[in-house]
VEXRO-924331 format. One line per field, with one value per residue: residue number from 1; chain; x, y, z of N, C-alpha, C, O in turn; residue in three letters. Coordinates in pm, whole numbers, plus 32768, in hexadecimal, padded with zeros to 4 digits. Layout:
REM residues N
num = c(NUM	...) $
chaine = c(A	...) $
n_X = c(X	...) $
n_Y = c(Y	...) $
n_Z = c(Z	...) $
ca_X = c(X	...) $
ca_Y = c(Y	...) $
ca_Z = c(Z	...) $
c_X = c(X	...) $
c_Y = c(Y	...) $
c_Z = c(Z	...) $
o_X = c(X	...) $
o_Y = c(Y	...) $
o_Z = c(Z	...) $
residu = c(ALA	...) $
This chain:
REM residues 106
num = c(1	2	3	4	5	6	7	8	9	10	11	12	13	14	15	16	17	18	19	20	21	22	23	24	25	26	27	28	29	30	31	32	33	34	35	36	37	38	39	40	41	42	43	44	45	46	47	48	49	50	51	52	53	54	55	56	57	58	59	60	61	62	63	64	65	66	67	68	69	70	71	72	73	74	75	76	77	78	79	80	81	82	83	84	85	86	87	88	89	90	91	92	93	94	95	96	97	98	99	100	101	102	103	104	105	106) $
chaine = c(A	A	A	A	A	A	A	A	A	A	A	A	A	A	A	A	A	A	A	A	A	A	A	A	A	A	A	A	A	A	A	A	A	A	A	A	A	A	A	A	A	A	A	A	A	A	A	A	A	A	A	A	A	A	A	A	A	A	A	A	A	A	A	A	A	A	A	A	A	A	A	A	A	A	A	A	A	A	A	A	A	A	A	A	A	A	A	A	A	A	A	A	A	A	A	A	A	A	A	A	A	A	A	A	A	A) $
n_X = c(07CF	0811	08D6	09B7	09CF	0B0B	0BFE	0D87	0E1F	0D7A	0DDF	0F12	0F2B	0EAE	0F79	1059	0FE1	0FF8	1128	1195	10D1	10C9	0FA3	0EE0	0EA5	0DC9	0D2C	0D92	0D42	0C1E	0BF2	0C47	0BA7	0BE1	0BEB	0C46	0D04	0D4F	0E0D	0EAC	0F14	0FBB	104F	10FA	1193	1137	10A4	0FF2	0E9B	0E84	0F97	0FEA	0F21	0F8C	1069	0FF3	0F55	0F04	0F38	1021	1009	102A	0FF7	0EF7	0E6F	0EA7	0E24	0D05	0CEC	0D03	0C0A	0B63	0B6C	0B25	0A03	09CD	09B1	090B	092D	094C	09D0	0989	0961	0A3B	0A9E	0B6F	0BE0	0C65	0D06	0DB4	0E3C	0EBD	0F46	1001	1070	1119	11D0	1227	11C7	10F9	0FEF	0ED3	0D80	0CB8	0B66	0AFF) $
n_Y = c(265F	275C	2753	2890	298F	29D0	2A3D	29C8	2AA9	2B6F	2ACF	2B05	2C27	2C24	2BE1	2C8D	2D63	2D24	2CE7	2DC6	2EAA	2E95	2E6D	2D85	2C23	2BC7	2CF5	2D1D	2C2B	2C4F	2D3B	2CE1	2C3D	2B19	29CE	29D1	2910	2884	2973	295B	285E	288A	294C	28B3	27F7	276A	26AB	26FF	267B	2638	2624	2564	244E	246E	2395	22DA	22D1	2238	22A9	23B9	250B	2592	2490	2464	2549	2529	242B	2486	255C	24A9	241A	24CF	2537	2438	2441	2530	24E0	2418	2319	22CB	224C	2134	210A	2026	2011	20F9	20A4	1FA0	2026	20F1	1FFC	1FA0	2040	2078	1F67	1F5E	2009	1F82	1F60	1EC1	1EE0	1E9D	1F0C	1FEF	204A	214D) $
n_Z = c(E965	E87D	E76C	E757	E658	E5DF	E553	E4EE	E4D0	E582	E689	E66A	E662	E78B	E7EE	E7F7	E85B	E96A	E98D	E93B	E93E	EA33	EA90	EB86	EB58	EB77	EB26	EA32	E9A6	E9B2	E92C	E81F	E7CC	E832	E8B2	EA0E	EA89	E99C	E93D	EA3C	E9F8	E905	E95E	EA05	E950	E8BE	E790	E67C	E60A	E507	E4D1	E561	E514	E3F4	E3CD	E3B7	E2B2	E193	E093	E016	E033	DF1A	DE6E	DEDF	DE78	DD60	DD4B	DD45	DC73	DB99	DBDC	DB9F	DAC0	DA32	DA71	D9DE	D8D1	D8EC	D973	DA8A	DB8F	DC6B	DDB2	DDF8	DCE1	DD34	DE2D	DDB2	DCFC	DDB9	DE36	DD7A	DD54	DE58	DE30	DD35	DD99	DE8F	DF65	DFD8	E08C	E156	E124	E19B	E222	E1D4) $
ca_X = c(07F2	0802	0962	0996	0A31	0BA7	0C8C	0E1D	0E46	0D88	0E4A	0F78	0EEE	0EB7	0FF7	1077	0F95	1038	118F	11B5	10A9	1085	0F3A	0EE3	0E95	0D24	0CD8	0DA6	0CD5	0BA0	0C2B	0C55	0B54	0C34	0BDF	0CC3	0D22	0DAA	0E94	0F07	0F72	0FEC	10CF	113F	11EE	10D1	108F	0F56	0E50	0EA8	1037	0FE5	0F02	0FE1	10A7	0F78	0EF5	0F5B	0F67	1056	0F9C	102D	0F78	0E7D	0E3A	0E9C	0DA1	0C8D	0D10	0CD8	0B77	0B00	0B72	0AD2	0977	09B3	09F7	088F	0965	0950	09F9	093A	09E0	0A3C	0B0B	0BB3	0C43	0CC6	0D66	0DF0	0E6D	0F00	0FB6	1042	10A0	116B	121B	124A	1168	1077	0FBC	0E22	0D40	0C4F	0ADF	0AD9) $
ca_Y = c(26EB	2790	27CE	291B	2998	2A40	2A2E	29DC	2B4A	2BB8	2AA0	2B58	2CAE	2C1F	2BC0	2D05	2DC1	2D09	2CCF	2E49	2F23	2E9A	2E52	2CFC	2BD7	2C12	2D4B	2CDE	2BC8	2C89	2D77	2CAB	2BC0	2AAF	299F	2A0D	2881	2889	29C0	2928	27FF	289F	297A	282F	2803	26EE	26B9	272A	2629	2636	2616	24E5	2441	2464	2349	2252	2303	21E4	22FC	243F	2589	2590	2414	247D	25BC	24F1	23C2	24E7	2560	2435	23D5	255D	2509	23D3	245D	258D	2470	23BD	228A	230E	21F2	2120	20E4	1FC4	2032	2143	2047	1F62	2066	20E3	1F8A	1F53	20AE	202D	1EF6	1F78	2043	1F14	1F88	1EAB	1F00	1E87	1F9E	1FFC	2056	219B) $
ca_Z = c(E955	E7F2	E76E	E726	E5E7	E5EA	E4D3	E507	E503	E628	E6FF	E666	E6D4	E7F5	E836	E7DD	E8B8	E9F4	E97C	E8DF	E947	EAE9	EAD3	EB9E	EB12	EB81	EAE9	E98B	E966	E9A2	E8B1	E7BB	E7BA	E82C	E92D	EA56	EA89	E8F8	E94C	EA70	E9DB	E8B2	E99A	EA2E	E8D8	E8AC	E71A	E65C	E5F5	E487	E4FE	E5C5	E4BC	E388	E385	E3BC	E243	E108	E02B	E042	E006	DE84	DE4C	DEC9	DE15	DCB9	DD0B	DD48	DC0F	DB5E	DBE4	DB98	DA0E	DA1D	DA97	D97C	D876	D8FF	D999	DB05	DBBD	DCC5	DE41	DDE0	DCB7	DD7E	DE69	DD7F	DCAB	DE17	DE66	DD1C	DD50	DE7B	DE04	DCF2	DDFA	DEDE	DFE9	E004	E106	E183	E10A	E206	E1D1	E1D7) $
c_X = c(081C	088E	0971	0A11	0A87	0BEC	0D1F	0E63	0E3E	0DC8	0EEC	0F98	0EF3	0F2D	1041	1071	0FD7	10D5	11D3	11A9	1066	1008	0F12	0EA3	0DC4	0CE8	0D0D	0D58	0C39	0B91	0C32	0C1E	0B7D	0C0E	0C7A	0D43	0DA4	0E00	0ED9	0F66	0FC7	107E	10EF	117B	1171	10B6	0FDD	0F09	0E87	0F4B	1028	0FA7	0F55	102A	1074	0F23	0F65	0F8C	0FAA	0FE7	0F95	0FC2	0F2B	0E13	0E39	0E18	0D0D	0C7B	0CAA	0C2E	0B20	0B01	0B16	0A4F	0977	0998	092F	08AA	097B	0949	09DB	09BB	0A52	0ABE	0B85	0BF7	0C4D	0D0E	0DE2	0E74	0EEC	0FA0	1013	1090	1100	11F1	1283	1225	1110	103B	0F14	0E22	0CBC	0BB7	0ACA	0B74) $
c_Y = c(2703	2799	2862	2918	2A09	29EE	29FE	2A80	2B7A	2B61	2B09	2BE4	2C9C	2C25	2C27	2D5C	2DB9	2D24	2D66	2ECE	2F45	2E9B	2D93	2CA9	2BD1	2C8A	2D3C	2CB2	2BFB	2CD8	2D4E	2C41	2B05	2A54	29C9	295A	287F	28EA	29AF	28B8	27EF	28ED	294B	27D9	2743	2705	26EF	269E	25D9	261D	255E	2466	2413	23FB	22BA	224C	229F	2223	236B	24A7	2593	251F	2440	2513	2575	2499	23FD	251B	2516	2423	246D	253D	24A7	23FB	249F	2539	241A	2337	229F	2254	21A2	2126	20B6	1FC7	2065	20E1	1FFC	1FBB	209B	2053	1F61	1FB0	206E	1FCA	1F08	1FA9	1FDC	1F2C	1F4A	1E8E	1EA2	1EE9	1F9E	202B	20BD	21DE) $
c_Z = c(E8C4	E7D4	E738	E6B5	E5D5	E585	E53E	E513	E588	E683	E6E8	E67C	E73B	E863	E82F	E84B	E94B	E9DC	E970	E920	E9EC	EAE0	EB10	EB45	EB2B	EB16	EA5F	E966	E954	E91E	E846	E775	E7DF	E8C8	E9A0	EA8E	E9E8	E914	E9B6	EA5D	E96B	E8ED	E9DB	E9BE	E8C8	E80C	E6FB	E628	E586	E461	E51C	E555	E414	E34C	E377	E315	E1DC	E09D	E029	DFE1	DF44	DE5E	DE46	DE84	DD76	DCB1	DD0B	DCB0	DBBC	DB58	DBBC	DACA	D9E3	DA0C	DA30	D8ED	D86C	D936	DA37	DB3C	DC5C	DD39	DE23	DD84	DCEF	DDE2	DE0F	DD1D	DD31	DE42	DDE0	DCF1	DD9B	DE4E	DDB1	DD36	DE8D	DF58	DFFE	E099	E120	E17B	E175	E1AF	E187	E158) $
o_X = c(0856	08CD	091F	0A78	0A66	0C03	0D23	0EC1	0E91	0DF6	0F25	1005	0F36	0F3E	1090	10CC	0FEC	1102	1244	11F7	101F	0FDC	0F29	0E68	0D67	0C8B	0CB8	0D12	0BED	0B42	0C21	0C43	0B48	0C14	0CF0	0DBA	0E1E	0E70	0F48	0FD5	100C	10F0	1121	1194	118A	10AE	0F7C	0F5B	0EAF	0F74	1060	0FFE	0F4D	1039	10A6	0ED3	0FDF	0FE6	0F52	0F9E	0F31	0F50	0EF3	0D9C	0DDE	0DC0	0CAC	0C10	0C35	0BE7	0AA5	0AA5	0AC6	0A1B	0920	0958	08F1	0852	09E6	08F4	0A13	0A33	0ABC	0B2A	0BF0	0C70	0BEC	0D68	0E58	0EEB	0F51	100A	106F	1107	1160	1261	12ED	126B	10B7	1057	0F07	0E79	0C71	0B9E	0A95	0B76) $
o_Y = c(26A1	27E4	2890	28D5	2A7E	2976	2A0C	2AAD	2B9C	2BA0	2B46	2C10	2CED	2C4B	2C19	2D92	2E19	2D80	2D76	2F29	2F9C	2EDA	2D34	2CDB	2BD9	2C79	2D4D	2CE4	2BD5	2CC4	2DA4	2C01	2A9E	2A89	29D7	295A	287A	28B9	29E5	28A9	278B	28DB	2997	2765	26CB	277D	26FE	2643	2565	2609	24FF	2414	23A6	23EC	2254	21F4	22AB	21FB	23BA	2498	2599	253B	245D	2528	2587	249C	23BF	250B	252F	241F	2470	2534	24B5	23E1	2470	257C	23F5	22E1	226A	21FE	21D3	213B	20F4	1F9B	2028	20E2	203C	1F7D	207B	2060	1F1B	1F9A	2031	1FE5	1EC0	1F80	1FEE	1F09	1F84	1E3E	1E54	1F37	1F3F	202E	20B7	2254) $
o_Z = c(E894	E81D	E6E9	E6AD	E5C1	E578	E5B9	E554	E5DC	E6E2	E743	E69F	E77B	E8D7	E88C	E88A	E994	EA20	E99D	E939	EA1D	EB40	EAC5	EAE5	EADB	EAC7	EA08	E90E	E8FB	E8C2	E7F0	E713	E7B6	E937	E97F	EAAC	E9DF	E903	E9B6	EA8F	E953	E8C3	EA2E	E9E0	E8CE	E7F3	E745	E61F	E58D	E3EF	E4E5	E539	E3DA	E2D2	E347	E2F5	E1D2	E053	E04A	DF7F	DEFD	DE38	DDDD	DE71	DD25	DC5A	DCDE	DC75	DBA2	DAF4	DBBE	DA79	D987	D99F	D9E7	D89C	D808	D92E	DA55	DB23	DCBE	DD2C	DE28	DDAA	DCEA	DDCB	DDE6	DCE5	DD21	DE62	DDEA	DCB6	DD64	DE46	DDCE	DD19	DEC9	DFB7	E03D	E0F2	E0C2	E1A2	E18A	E137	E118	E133) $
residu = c(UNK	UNK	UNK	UNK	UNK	UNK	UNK	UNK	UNK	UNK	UNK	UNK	UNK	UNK	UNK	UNK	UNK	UNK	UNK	UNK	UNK	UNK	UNK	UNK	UNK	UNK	UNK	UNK	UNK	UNK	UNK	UNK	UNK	UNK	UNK	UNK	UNK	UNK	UNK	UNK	UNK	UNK	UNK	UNK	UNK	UNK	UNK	UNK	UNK	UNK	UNK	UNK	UNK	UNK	UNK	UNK	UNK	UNK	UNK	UNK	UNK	UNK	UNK	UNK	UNK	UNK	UNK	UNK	UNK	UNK	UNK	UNK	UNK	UNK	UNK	UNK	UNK	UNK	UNK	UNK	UNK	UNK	UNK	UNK	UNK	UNK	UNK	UNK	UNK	UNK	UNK	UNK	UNK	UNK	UNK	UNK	UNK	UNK	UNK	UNK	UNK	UNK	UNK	UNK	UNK	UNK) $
């Protein structure tokens, strides 16, 4: 089955719609493009994907906006930095930090 595509908003519409404006959790979700499964288990104080997720990520959102940073300079520069690099500059971040962690593939 396809997933369908809803923002963090319309779940938060959604939740609105029931919580606010009495409509069931059925016709919200319809409303809002929202699987009706996802606003039930969101109004079962259940986390969001990207909640849940988060603390499995090696890099916090800043990192990882700087080492994007970084590798966008590089490429402008003509030194556009293989995988390869990018995880060991990663790793070496860490490391400085005293995190060393296993870097995954992806």
């Amino acid at each position: 089955m396809p997933q369908s595509s809803y923002t963090e908003d319309d779940v938060i519409q959604a939740i609105l719609d029931v919580t606010e404006n009495g409509l069931s959790q059925n016709q919200a979700a319809q409303k809002n493009g929202v699987p009706p499964t996802t606003l039930s288990d969101r109004l079962r104080g259940l986390p969001s994907k990207s909640e849940v997720t988060q603390p499995a990520q090696l890099l916090s959102k800043s990192e990882e906006s700087r080492l994007v940073t970084w590798i966008l300079r590089q490429e402008a520069l003509g030194y556009a930095p293989s995988h390869r690099q990018v995880r060991a500059t990663v790793a070496a971040l860490l490391g400085q930090q005293g995190r060393e962690r296993p870097i995954g593939v992806h």
